[in-house]
C-alpha positions, 0 to 999 in steps of 0.5 A: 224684191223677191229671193226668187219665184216658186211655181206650183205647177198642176191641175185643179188641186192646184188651181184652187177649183171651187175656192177663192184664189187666196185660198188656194193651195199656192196663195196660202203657201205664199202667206206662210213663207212670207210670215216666216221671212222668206221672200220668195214669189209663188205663181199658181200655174194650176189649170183645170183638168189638165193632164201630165201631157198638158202639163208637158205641152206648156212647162216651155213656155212656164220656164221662160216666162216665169223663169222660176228657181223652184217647181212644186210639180202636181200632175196626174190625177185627171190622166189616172181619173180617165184611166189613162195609161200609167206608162204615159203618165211616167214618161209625161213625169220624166220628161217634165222632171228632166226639163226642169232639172236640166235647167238647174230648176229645182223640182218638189213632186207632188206624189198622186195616188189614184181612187180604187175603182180602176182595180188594184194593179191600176191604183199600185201601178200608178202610185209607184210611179211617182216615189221612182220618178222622185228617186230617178231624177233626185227631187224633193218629193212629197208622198202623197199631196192630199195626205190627211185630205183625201177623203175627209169629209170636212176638208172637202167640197161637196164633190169629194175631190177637190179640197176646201180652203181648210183641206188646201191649210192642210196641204200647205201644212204637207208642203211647207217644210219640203219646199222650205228645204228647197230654199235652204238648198 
């Protein structure tokens, strides 16, 4: 019998793309929280390459099927990598937060910074984003999701932007406690 049901919610940095399913970020934060007596159910709704608007067109179906207590809220990343609108991507964001919230969900965001080679206003504006969600809407939020990954050679596959399992042991290691302050609320 669980607590109740964690989703973490997002694209392939949550998916686990290039790794096996137990060693992706969901699966391990899963182990952890177990090994420390919580007994919460945690759902990897990861899906590869989507965007904030993807995210959007299913978080329905996500709450009324999974009926989660909390959502670990990862998106953005392939909207800022195709170089969308940063201004879609925050009404994508306060849509989903206000979603969720509206429904008592409790909402972890995972903040998203964008590579520099769509230039220096592009990579501001959309870093800013999340922290003005986060603070909009009152959720726990998490800086940066690939804090201390991003760009380790060793904590990353081949392509330098999906982690490995020790880069997604080191996301858990990010996570972990904001989502423990999740439960305790």
């Amino acid at each position: 019998v669980y607590a109740g049901t964690i989703v973490a919610l997002g694209n392939s940095l949550t998916a686990g793309l290039g790794v096996p399913e137990d060693q992706a970020y969901p699966a391990q934060l899963a182990r952890r929280l177990k090994a420390d007596g919580y007994t919460y159910r945690v759902v990897n709704a990861g899906i590869s390459g989507e965007t904030s608007s993807g995210a959007l067109s299913r978080i329905d179906w996500v709450i009324s099927s999974l009926k989660p207590q909390i959502v670990i809220l990862e998106t953005g990343a392939n909207d800022g990598l195709r170089g969308l609108d940063p201004k879609l991507l925050e009404a994508n964001l306060d849509r989903l937060v206000g979603t969720l919230t509206a429904r008592n969900i409790q909402v972890i965001l995972a903040g998203m910074m964008m590579l520099p080679n769509l230039g220096p206003d592009y990579t501001r504006t959309f870093g800013d984003i999340y922290p003005g969600i986060a603070a909009k809407h009152g959720v726990l939020f998490i800086p940066f999701f690939l804090e201390d990954v991003a760009g380790q050679a060793g904590l990353n596959q081949d392509d330098r932007l999906h982690p490995n399992a020790d880069g997604y042991a080191r996301i858990v290691e990010t996570v972990y406690p904001i989502v423990v302050t999740a439960i305790q609320q």
